[in-house]
KEDREN-630015 format. One record per residue (C-alpha): x, y, z. Coordinates in nm, 4 decimals, padded with zeros to 6 digits. Layout:
BEGIN
<atom x="X" y="Y" z="Z"/>
...
END
This chain:
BEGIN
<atom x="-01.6420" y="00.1068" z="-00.7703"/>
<atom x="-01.6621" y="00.4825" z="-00.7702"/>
<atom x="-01.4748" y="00.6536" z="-01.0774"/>
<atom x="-01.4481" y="00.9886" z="-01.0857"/>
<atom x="-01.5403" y="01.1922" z="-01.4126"/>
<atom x="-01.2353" y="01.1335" z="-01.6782"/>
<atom x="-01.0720" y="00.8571" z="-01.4615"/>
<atom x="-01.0569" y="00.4687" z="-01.5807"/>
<atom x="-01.1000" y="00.2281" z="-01.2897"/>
<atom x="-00.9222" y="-00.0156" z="-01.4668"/>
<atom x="-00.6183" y="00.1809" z="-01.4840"/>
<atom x="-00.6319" y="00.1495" z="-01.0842"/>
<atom x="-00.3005" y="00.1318" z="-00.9034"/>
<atom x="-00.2788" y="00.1068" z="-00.5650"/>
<atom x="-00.0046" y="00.1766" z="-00.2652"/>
<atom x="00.0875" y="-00.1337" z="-00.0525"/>
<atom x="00.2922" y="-00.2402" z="00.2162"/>
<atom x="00.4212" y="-00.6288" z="00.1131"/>
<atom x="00.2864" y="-00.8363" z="00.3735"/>
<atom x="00.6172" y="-01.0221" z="00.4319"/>
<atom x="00.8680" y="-00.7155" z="00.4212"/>
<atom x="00.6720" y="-00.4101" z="00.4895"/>
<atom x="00.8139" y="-00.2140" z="00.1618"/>
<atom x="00.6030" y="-00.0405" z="-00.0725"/>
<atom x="00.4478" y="-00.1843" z="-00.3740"/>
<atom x="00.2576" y="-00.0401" z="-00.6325"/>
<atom x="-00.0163" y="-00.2724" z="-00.6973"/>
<atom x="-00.1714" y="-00.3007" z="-01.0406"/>
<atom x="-00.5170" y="-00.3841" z="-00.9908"/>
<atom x="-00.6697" y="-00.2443" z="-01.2905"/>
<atom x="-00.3864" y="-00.3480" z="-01.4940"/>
<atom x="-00.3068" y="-00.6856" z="-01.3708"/>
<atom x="-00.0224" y="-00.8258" z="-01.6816"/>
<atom x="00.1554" y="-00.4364" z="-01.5235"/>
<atom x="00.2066" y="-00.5271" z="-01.1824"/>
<atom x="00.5159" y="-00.6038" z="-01.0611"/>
<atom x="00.4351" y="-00.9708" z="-00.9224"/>
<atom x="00.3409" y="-01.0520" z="-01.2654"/>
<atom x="00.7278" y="-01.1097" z="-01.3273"/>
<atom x="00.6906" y="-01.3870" z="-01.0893"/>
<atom x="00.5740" y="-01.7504" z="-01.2750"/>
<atom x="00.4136" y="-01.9547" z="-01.0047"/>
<atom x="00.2528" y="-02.2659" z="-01.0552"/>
<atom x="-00.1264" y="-02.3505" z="-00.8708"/>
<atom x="00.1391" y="-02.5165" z="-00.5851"/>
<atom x="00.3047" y="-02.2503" z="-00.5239"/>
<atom x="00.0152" y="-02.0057" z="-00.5847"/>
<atom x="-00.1624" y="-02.2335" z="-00.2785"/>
<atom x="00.1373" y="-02.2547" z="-00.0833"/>
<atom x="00.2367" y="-01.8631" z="-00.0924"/>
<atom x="-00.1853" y="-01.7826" z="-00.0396"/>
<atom x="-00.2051" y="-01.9895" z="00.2637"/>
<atom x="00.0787" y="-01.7820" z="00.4708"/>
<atom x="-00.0106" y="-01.4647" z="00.2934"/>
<atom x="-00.2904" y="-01.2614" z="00.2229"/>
<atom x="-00.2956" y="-00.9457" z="-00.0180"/>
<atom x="00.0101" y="-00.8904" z="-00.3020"/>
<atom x="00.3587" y="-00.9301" z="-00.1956"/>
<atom x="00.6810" y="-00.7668" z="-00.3581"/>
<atom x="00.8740" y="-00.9965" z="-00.6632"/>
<atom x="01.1466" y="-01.0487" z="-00.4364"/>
<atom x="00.9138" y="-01.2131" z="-00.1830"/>
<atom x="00.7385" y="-01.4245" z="-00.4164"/>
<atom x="01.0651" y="-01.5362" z="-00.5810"/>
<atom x="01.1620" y="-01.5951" z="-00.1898"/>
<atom x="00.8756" y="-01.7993" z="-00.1238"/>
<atom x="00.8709" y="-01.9873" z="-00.4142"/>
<atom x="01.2160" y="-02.0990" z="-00.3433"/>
<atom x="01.0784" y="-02.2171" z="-00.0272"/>
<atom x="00.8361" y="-02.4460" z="-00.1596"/>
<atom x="01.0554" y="-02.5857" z="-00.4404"/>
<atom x="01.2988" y="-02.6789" z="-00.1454"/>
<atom x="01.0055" y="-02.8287" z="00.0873"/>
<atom x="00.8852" y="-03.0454" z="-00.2322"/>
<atom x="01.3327" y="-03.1228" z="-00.3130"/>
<atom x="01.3034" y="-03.2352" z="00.0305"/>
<atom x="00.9920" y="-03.4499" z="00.0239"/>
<atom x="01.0937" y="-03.6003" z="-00.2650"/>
<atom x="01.4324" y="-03.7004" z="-00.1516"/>
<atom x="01.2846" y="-03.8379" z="00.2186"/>
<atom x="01.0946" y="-04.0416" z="-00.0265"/>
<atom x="01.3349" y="-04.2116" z="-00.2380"/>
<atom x="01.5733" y="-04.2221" z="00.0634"/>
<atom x="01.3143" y="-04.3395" z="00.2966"/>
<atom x="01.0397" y="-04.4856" z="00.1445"/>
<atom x="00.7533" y="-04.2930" z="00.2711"/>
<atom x="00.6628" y="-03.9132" z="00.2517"/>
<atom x="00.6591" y="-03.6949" z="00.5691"/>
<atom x="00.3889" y="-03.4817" z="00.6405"/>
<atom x="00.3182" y="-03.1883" z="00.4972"/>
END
């Protein structure tokens, strides 16, 4: 990385588009436990789930969307499963 005399790179923030709604984002790079998706608490199965649709940082209000997603795919699994007997495919 290239700092400039008398800047810090790890105070680094960076424009973004949010790759699942297009609106700006400051992202925190250099300040990670500042940026905005660090409101967001995601477990690893989420954290896998959101990374393999998406690539780069999305907005809170995505990740809090997508996270709701995969708590209702795993609801739903888990009710095919005591319903059912079997889980359905992922």
């Amino acid at each position: 990385m290239n700092a400039t005399p008398g800047s810090d790179p790890r105070r680094k923030h960076e424009q973004v588009s949010c790759p699942r709604c297009q609106q700006p984002l400051e992202c925190r790079v250099g300040s990670i436990n500042l940026c905005p998706c660090q409101a967001v608490v995601l477990n690893e199965a989420q954290r896998q789930y959101i990374d393999e649709q998406f690539r780069g940082c999305l907005c809170p209000d995505c990740l809090l969307t997508l996270r709701t997603a995969y708590n209702r795919l795993e609801y739903d699994r888990a009710i095919t499963k005591l319903l059912y007997g079997y889980e359905p495919p992922r």
